[in-house]
C-alpha positions in Angstrom: 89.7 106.4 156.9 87.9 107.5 160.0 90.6 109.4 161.8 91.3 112.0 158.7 89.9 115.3 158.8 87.4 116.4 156.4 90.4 118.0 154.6 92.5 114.9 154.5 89.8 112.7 153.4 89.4 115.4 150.2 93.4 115.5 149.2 93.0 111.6 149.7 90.3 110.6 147.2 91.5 113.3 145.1 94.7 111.2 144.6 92.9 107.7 144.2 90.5 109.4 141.8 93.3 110.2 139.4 95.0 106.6 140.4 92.0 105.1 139.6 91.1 107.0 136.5 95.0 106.5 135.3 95.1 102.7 135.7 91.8 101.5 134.8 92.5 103.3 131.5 96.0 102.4 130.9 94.9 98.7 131.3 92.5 99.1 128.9 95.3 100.9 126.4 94.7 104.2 126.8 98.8 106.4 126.3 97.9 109.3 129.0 100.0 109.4 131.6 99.2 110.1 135.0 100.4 113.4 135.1 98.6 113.8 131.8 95.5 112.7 132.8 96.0 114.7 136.6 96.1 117.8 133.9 92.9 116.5 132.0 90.9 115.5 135.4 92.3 119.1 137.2 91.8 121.5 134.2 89.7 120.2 131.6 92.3 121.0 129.1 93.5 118.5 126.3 97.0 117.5 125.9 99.0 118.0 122.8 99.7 115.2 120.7 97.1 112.9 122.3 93.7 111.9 120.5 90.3 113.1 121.4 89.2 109.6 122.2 91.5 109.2 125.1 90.7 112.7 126.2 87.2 111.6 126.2 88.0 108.3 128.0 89.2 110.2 131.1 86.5 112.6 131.7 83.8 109.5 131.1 85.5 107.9 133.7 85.7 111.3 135.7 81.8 111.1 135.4 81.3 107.5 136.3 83.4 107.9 139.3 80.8 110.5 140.1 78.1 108.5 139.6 79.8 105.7 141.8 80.2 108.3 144.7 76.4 109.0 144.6 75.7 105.2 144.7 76.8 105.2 148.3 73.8 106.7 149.8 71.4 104.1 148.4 71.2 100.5 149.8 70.5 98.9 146.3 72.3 99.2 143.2 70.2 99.0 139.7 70.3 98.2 136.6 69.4 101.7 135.8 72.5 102.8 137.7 74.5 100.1 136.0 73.6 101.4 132.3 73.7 105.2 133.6 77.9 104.1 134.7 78.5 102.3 131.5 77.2 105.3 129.3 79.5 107.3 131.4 82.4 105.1 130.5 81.8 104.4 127.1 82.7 107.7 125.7 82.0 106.8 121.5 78.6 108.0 121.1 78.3 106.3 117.6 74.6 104.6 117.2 75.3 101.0 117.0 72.3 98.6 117.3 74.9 95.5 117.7 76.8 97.5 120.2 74.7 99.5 122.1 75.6 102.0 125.4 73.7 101.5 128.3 72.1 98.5 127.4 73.4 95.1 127.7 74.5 93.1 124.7 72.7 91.7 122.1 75.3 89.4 120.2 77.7 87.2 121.4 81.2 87.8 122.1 84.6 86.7 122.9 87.9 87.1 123.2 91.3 85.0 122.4 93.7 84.4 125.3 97.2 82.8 125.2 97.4 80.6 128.4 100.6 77.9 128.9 101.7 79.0 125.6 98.7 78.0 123.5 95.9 80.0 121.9 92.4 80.0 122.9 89.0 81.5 122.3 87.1 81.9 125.2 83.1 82.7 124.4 81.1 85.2 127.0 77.8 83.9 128.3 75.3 84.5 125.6 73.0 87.5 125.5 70.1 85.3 126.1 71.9 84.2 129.6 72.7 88.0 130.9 69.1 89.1 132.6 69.6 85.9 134.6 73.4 85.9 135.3 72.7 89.6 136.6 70.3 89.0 138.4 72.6 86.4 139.9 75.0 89.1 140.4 72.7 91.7 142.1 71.1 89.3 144.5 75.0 88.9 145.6 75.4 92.4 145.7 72.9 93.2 147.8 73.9 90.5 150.1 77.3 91.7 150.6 77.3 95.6 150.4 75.9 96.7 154.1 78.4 95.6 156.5 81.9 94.2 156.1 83.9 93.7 159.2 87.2 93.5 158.0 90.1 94.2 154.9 89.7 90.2 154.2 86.3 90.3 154.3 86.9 93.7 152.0 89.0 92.5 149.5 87.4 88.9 149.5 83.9 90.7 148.4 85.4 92.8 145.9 86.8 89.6 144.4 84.0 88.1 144.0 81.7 91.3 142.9 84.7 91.6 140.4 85.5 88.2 139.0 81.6 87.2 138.4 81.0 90.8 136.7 84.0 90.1 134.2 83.0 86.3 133.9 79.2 87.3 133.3 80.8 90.3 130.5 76.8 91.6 130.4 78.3 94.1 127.5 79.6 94.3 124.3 82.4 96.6 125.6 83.3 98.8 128.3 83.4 95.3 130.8 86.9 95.6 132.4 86.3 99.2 133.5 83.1 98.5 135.2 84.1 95.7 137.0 86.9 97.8 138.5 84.4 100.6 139.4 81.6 98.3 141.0 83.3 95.9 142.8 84.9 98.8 144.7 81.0 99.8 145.9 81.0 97.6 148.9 84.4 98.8 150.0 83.6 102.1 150.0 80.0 102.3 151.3 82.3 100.6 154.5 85.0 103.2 154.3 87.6 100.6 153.3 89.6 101.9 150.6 89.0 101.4 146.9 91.3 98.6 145.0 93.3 100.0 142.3 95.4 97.6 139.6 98.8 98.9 139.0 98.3 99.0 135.0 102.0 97.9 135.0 100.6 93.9 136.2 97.9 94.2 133.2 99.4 91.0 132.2 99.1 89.5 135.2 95.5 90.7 136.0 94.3 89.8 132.2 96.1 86.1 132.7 94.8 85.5 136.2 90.9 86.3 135.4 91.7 83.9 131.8 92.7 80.8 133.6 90.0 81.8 135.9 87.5 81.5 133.5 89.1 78.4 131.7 88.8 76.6 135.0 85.5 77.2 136.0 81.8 76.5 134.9 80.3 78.0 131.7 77.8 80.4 133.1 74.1 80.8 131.4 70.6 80.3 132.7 71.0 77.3 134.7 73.7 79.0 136.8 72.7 79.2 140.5 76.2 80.0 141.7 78.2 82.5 139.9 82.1 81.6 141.6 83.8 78.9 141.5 86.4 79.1 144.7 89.1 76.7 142.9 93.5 77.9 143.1 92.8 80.3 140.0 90.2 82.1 142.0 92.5 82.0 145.3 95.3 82.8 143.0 93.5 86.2 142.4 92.4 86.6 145.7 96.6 87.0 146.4 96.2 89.1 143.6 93.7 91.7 144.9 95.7 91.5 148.3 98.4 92.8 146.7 96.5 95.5 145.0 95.2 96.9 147.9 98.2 97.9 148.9 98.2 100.7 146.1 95.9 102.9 148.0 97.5 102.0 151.3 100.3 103.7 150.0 99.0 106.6 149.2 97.0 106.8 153.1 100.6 106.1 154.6 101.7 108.9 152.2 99.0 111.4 153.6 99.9 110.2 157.2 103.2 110.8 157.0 102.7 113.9 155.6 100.1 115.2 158.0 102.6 113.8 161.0 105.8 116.1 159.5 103.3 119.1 159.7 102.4 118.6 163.2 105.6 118.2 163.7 106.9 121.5 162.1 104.2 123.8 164.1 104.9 122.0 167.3 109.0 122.9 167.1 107.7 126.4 166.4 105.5 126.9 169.5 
């Protein structure tokens, strides 16, 4: 992204903001469409015959995307800016003490997944296990996040950053949208672009990081490595690769269109 103009970089994270905010949210079930939530994001207006909640939804994300933008002029990331993103996101402001915002979990949770045709319940690391599995995860982090010296190396990180936040599931809710948000950080504090999952392969993505975690080591406090580089993690690797290509689309789009212009006042001169 270091040839555009201070313009084109603008119009260009403009339109991966909405992407961004679209998909993440549409993944996670949310009905706006993108043009709907473009209208939301642009002029803070609701949209008839759609509920508050998934009004709500898309400026919390609006505001965590935010938040992620001023994480890029600090080296570290906290866990202060961690619970600040996942307030952000988590847009139900009901006081729950078994569900709290901005705090990590305190009960145990789970979800069922239907892999090879069967049913299965797969159970999150326990509560007791996060502080450690996150500490795991921001030792990586910090390890990672300065320099990156190519789109492999990008999309390899984000992987990683992504599939360990997800496996780890530090909160009750609000998990899925946060690994998509700060497994991007490295990429973009090295002007890479951000990877954005086409909510149309949400069954892919959902089945990929399942048999991901049914094929790799329960994580808790005597985890010392948090991934498990077997063919359902490489299989997501392919995954991501592909996904980049979302927001290379919409560069290529900018290009083009920056080219025709030049083109136009040249003809004219």
């Amino acid at each position: 992204m270091g040839d555009l103009t201070t313009y084109e970089k603008e119009a260009l994270l403009q339109k991966l903001r909405v992407k961004w905010i679209f998909n993440s949210n549409a993944i996670e079930g949310n009905t706006l469409t993108e043009g709907e939530t473009s209208f939301i994001i642009e002029n803070g207006l609701t949209v008839q015959g759609k509920s508050l909640s998934e009004h709500q939804q898309v400026l919390g994300h609006v505001k965590a995307l935010d938040l992620i933008y001023g994480m890029l002029e600090t080296d570290v990331v906290s866990e202060e800016d961690l619970f600040a993103l996942h307030k952000a996101i988590q847009t139900e402001h009901l006081i729950d003490s078994e569900r709290p915002n901005g705090a990590y979990k305190v009960i145990a949770n789970g979800r069922w997944v239907n892999i090879e045709g069967k049913d299965k319940h797969i159970y999150y690391p326990h509560p007791d296990d996060i502080a450690h599995l996150m500490g795991l995860w921001f030792k990586d982090y910090a390890n990672v996040a300065q320099k990156i010296d190519s789109k492999e190396e990008a999309i390899a990180i984000y992987a990683d950053m992504h599939i360990a936040f997800a496996a780890i599931h530090p909160f009750y809710d609000g998990n899925g949208r946060l690994a998509r948000l700060v497994a991007n950080l490295p990429l973009l504090k090295n002007t890479y672009l951000p990877i954005i999952i086409d909510s149309t392969r949400r069954a892919t993505y959902i089945d990929l990081l399942s048999t991901y975690n049914l094929h790799s080591p329960t994580l808790d406090a005597n985890t010392t490595k948090l991934i498990e580089k077997n063919d359902a993690y490489l299989n997501l690797i392919d995954f991501f690769t592909q996904e980049y290509q979302n927001s290379e689309k919409i560069l290529d789009a900018l290009r083009e269109s920056t080219a025709e212009l030049e083109k136009s006042r040249s003809s004219r001169r």
